[in-house]
VEXDREN-383315 format. One record per atom (N, C-alpha, C, O): residue in three letters; atom name; x, y, z. Coordinates in nm, 3 decimals, decimal comma, always signed. Example, Ala and Ser with C-alpha at 12.3 -4.5 7.8 and 13.67 -1.06 7.14 Angstrom:
<pts>
ALA|N|+1,319|-0,569|+0,780
ALA|CA|+1,230|-0,450|+0,780
ALA|C|+1,320|-0,330|+0,780
ALA|O|+1,424|-0,332|+0,846
SER|N|+1,285|-0,225|+0,708
SER|CA|+1,367|-0,106|+0,714
SER|C|+1,290|+0,003|+0,787
SER|O|+1,341|+0,114|+0,804
</pts>
This chain:
<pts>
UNK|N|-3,052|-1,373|+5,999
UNK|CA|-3,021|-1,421|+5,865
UNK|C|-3,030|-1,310|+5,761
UNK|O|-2,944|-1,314|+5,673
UNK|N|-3,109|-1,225|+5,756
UNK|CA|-3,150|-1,088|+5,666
UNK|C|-3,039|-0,993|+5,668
UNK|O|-3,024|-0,907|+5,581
UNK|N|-2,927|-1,017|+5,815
UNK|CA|-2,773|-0,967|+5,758
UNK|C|-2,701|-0,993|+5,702
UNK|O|-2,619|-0,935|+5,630
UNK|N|-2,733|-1,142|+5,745
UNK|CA|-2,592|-1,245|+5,638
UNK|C|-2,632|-1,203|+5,490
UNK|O|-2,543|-1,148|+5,425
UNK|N|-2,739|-1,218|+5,438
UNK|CA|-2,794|-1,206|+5,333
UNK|C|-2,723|-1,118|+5,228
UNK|O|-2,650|-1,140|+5,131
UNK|N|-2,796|-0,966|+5,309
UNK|CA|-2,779|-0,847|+5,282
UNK|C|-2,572|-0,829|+5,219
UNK|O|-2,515|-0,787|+5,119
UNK|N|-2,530|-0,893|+5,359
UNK|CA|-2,414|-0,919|+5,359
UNK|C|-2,347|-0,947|+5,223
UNK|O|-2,287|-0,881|+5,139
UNK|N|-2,387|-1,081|+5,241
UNK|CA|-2,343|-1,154|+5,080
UNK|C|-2,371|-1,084|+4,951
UNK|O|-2,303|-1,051|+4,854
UNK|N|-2,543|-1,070|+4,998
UNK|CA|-2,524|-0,942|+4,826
UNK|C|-2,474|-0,889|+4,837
UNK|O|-2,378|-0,928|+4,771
UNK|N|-2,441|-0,766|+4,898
UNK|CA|-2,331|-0,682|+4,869
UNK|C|-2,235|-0,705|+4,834
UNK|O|-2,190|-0,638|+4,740
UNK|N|-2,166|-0,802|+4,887
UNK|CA|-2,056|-0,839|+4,826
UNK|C|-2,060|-0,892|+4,697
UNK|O|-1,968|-0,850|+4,627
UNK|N|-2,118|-0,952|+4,655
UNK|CA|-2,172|-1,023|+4,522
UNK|C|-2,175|-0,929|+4,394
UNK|O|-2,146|-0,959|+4,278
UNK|N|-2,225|-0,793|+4,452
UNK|CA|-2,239|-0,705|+4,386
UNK|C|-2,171|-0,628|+4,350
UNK|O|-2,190|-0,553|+4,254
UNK|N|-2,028|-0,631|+4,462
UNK|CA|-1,898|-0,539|+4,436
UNK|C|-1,842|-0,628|+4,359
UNK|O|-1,847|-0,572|+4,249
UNK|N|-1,788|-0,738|+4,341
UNK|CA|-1,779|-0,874|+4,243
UNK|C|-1,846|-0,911|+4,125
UNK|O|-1,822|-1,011|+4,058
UNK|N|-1,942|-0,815|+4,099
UNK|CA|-2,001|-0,769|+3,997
UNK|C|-1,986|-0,681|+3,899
UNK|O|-1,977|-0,684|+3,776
UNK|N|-1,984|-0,571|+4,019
UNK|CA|-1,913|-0,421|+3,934
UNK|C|-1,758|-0,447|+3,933
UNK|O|-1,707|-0,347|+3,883
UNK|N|-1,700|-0,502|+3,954
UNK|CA|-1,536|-0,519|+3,956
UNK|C|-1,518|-0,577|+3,789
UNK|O|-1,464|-0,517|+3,697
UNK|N|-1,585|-0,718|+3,784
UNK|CA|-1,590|-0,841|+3,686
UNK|C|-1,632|-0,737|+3,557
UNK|O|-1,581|-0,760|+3,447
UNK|N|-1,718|-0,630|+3,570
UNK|CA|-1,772|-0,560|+3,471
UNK|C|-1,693|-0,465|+3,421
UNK|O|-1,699|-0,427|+3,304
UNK|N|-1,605|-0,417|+3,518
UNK|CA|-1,522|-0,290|+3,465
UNK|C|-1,384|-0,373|+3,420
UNK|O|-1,311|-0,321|+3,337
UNK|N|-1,351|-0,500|+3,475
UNK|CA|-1,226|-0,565|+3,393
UNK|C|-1,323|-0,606|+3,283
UNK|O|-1,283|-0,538|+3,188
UNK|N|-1,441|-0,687|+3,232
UNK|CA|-1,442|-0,706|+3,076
UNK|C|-1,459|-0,573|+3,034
UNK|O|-1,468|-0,574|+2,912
UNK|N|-1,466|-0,461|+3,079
UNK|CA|-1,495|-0,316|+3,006
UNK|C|-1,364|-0,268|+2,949
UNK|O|-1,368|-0,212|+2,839
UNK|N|-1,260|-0,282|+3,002
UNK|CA|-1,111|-0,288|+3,020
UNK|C|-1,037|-0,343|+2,883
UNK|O|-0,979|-0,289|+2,788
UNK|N|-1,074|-0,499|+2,928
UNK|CA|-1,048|-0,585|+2,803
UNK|C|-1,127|-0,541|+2,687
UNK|O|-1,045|-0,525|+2,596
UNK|N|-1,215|-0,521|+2,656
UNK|CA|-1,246|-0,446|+2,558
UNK|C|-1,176|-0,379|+2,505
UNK|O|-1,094|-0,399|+2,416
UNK|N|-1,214|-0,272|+2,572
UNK|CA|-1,093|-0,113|+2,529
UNK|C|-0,954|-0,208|+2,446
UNK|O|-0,915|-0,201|+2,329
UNK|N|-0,910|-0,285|+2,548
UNK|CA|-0,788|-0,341|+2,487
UNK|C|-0,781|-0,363|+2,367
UNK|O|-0,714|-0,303|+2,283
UNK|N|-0,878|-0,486|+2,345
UNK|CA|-0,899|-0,543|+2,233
UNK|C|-0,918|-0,449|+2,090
UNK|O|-0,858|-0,467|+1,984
UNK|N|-1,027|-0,337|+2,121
UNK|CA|-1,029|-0,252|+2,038
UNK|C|-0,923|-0,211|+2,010
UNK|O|-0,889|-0,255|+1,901
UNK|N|-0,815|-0,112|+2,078
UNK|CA|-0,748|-0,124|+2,101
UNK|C|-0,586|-0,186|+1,963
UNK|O|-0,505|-0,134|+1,886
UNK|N|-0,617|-0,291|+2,002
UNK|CA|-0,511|-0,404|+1,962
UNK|C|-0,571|-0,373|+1,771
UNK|O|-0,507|-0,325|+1,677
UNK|N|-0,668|-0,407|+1,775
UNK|CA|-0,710|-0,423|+1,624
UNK|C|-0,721|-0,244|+1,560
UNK|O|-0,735|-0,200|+1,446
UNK|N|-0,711|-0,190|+1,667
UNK|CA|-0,686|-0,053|+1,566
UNK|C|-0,539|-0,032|+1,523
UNK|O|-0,526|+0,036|+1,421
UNK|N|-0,424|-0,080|+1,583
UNK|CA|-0,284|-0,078|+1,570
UNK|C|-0,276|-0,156|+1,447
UNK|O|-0,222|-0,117|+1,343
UNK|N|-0,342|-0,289|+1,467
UNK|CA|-0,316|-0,358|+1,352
UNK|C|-0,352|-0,327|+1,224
UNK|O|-0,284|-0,360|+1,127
UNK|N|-0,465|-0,261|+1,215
UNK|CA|-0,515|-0,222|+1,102
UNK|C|-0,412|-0,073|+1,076
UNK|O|-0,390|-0,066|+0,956
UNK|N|-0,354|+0,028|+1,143
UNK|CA|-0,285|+0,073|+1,094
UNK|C|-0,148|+0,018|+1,074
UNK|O|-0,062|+0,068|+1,002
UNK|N|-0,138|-0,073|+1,134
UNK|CA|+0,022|-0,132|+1,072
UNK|C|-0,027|-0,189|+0,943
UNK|O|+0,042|-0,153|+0,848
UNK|N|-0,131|-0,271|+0,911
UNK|CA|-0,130|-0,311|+0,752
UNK|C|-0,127|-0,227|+0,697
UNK|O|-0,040|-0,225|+0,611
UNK|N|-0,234|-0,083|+0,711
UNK|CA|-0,209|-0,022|+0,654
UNK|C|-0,090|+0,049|+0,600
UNK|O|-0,075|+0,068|+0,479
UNK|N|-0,010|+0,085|+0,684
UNK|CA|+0,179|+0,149|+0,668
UNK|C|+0,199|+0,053|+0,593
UNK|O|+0,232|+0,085|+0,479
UNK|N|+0,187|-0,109|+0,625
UNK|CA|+0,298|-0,249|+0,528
UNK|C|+0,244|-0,206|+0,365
UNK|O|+0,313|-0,200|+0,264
UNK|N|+0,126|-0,185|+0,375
UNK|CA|+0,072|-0,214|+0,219
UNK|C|+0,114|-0,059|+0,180
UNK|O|+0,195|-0,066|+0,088
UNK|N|+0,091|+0,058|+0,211
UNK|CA|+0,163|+0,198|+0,153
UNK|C|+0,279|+0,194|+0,154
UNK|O|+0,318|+0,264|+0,061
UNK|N|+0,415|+0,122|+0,241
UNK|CA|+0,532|+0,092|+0,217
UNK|C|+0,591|+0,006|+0,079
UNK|O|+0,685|+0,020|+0,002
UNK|N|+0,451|-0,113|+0,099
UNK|CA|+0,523|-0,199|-0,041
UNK|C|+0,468|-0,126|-0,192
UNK|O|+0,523|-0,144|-0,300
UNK|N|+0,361|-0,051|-0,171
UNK|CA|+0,332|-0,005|-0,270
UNK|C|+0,423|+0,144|-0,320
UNK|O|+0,410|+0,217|-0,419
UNK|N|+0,516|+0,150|-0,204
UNK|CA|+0,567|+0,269|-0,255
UNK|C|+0,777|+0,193|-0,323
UNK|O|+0,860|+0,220|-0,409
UNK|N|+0,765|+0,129|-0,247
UNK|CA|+0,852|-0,002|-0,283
UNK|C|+0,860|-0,092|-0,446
UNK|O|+0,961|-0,112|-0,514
UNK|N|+0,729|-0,129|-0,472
UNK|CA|+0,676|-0,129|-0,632
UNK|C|+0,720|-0,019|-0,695
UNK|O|+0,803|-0,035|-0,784
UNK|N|+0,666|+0,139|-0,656
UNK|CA|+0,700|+0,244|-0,748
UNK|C|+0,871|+0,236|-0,809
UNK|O|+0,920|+0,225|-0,921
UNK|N|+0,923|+0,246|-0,684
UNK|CA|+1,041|+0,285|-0,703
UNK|C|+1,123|+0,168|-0,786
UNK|O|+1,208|+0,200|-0,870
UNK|N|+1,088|+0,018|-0,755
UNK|CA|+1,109|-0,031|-0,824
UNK|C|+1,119|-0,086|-1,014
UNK|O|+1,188|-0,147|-1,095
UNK|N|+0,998|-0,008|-0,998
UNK|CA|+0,942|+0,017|-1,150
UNK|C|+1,052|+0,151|-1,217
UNK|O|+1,124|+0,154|-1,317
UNK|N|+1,027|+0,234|-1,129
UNK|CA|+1,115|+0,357|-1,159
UNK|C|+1,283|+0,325|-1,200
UNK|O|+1,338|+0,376|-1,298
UNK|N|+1,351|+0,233|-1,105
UNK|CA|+1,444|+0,209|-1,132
UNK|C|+1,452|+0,120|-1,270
UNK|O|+1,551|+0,147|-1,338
UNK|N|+1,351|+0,000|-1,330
UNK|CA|+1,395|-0,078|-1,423
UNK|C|+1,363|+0,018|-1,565
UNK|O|+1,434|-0,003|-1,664
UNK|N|+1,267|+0,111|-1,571
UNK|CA|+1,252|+0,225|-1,660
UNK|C|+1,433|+0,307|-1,680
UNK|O|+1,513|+0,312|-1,773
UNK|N|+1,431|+0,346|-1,573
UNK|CA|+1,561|+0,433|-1,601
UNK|C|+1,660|+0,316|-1,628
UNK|O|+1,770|+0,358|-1,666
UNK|N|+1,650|+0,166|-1,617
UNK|CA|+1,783|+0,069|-1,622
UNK|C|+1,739|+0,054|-1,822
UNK|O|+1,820|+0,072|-1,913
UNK|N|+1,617|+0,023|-1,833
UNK|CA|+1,575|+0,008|-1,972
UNK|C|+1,644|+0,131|-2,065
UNK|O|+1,715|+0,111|-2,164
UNK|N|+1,594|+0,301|-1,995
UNK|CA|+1,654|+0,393|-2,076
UNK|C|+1,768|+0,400|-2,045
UNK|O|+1,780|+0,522|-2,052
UNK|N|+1,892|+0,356|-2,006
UNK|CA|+2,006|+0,358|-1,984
UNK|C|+2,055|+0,263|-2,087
UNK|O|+2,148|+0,315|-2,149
UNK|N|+2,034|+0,169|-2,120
UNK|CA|+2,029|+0,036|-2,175
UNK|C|+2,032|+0,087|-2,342
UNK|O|+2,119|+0,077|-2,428
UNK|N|+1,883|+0,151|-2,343
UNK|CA|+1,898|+0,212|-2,515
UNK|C|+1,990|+0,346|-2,564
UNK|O|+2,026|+0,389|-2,674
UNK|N|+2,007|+0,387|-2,425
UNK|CA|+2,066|+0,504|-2,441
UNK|C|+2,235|+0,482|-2,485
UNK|O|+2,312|+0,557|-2,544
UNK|N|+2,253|+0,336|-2,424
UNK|CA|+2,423|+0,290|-2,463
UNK|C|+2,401|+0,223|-2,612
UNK|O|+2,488|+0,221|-2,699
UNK|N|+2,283|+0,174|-2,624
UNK|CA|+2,280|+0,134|-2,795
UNK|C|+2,317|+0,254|-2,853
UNK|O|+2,424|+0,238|-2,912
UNK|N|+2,277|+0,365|-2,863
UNK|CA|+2,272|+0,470|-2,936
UNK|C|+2,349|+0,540|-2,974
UNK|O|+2,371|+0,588|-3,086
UNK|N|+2,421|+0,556|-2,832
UNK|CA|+2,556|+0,593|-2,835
UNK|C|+2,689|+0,481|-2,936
UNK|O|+2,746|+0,491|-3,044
UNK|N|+2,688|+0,398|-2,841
UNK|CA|+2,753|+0,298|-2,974
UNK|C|+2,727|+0,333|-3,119
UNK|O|+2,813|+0,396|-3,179
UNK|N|+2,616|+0,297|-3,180
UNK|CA|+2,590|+0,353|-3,301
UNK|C|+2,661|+0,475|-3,348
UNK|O|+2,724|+0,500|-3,451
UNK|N|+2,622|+0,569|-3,207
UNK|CA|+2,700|+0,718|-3,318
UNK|C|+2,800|+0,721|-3,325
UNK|O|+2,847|+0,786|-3,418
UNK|N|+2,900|+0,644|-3,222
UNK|CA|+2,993|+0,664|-3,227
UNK|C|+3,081|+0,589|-3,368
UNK|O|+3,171|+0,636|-3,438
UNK|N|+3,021|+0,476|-3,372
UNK|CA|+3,070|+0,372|-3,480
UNK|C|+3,016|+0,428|-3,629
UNK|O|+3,070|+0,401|-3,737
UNK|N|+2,931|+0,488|-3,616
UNK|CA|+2,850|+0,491|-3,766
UNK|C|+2,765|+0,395|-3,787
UNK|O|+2,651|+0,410|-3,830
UNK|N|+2,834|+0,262|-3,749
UNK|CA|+2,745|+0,148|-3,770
UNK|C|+2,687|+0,056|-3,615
UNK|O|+2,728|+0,055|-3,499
UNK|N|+2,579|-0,009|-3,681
UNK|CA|+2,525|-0,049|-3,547
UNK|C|+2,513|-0,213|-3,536
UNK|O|+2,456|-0,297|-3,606
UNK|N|+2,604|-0,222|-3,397
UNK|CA|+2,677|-0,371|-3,356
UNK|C|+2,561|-0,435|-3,260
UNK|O|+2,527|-0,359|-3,170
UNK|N|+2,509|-0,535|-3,262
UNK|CA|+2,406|-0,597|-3,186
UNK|C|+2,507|-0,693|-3,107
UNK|O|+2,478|-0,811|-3,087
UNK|N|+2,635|-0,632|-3,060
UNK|CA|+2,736|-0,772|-2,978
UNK|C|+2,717|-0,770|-2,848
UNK|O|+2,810|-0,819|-2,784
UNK|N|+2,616|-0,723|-2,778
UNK|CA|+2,670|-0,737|-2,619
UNK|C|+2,525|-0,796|-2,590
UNK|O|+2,494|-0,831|-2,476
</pts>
């Protein structure tokens, strides 16, 4: 009986160290997984924030474009038409 035994633990024990190095595995994964993600938010949120800039940038230059045709009108007329 002290073979069978012996037997079985051993085996028990390779079924042990196996079970241990796959959750060691999954880990890694997991870590893993949440480091990607945290740099993909990171890229989404430096993308939209660079997305805001430019957006801002463009309604600035649409605003100075905007006064810049008032102005012109004016000089050209002498007088200044509030029609459009």
């Amino acid at each position: 009986m002290e073979i069978v035994g012996s037997v079985e633990n051993e085996s028990l024990r390779k079924e042990l160290i196996e079970k241990q190095e796959l959750l060691t595995q999954a880990a890694k994964a997991i870590e893993l997984i949440e480091d990607q993600k945290q740099i993909s938010t990171q890229s989404q949120t430096h993308y939209h924030q660079a997305l805001k800039r430019e957006h801002d940038k463009a309604e600035k230059l649409e605003q100075g474009s905007s006064n810049s045709a008032i102005v012109l009108e004016f000089s050209a007329n002498g007088t200044y038409s509030n029609e459009w």
